[in-house]
C-alpha positions, 0 to 999 in steps of 0.5 A: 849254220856252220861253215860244214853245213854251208859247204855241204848245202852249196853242194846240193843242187835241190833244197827241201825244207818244210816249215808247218804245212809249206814246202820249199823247193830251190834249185840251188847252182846260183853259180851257173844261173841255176841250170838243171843237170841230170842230178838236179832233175834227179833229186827234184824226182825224189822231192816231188814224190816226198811232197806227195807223200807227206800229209803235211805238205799243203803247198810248194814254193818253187824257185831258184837260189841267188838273185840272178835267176830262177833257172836258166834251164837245161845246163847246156855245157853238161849237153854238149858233154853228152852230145860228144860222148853219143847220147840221144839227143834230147826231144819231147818228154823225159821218161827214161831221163833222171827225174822222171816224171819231171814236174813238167810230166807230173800230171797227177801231183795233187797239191799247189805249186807256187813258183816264186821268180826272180831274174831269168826263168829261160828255156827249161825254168819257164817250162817249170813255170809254165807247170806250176799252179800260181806264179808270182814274179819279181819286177826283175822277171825275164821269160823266154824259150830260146831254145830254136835258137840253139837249134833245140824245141822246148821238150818239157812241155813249153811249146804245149803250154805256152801255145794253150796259157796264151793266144795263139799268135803271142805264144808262137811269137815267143817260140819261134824267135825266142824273144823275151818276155818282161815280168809286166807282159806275163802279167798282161798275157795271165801267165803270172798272178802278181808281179811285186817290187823285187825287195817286196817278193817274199812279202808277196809270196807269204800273203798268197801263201796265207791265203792258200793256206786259209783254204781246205787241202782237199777242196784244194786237190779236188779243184785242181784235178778237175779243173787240169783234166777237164781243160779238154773236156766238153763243159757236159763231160766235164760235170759227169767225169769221176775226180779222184780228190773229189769223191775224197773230199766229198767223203772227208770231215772237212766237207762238213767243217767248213759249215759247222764252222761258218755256222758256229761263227768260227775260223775252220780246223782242217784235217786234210782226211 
């Protein structure tokens, strides 16, 4: 890459790029930890309306550039900047914000998340963990939602779902005082699938990728609407509920290759229609 593009890239607070059938998304200030600004929650708008839009996306690896963070979150310096000059305090939710509906508020995305994390995922980095679908963590990992320390509440759904991914008494621990939290409790609590060395991370990261990528896109979207919409359902509401990806799946020539192929002693061609 030349220096004109490297420049250019440093400049980009998002970058997106798509190898086969897997996206990355980075958020991209190393310099301040990997804080999100009103112009990188813009841009991660514009990204997740792509990633939905492009047939052959059938996955995301989120995560955050350098080594030292995953994202520390909301660019406070930027917020006091607003504060002084009279913006509405922040609270729950984003609509009416750049970016929205964040991934934090993006409840219809159909298609797997994975965060890959290393260094801090703090404040507004763990709420987009917390969103995501699979997490896998480097042994460096350190979560937390300081925000009652700074007088702040965790808007973007951290105080909802840390209080639902987690018991009760653990999670208002965490939010009432802030306290971090290591790679190893996040595993024990189930908010992480797998912590890996940090020089093993991304060996991690492609093993979980190929086995999701193994798997029928479709099946992938159906079992994630159901399984997010019917989190609050009673177990009979949940069977007679009507899932969008699902009628699409059941619909799709998939559904029928996935036999045919095991019938046939052969690896499945997924079209993803």
């Amino acid at each position: 890459m030349d220096p004109v593009n490297d420049e250019a890239e440093a400049d980009r607070p998002v970058l997106y790029e798509r190898a086969g059938h897997v996206a990355r998304v980075t958020l991209n200030r190393p310099r301040v930890l990997n804080a999100m600004d009103l112009r990188m929650h813009a841009e991660l708008g514009a990204v997740w309306d792509e990633v939905e839009r492009d047939d052959r996306v059938r996955l995301v690896v989120l995560t955050g550039a350098g080594d030292r963070a995953f994202s520390v979150g909301q660019d406070l310096t930027e917020r006091a900047r607003l504060d002084r000059e009279g913006a509405e305090p922040t609270t729950f939710g984003s609509r009416g914000l750049p970016g929205w509906p964040r991934l934090t508020e993006r409840f219809s995305l159909s298609k797997p998340v994975l965060a890959r994390v290393c260094g801090y995922a703090l404040g507004g980095g763990f709420e987009l963990v917390l969103a995501c679908d699979l997490v896998i963590a480097a042994q460096s990992a350190v979560f937390a939602l300081p925000e009652a320390t700074l007088g702040l509440v965790p808007g973007a759904g951290g105080a909802f779902r840390l209080a639902r991914q987690i018991p009760l008494k653990a999670a208002m621990g965490h939010l009432l005082t802030g306290r971090r939290m290591t790679a190893d409790q996040a595993l024990a609590f189930g908010l992480v699938n797998e912590v890996a060395p940090d020089d093993r991370l991304d060996e991690c990261v492609e093993r979980w990728s190929a086995d999701l990528l193994r798997c029928a896109p479709l099946s992938q979207r159906a079992l994630k609407e159901a399984v997010m919409r019917s989190l609050d359902l009673p177990l009979d509401q949940a069977f007679t509920t009507r899932y969008r990806w699902e009628q699409v799946r059941r619909a799709s020539e998939d559904a029928r290759e996935g036999p045919r192929a095991f019938a046939d002693k052969r690896d499945p061609v997924w079209r993803g229609r």
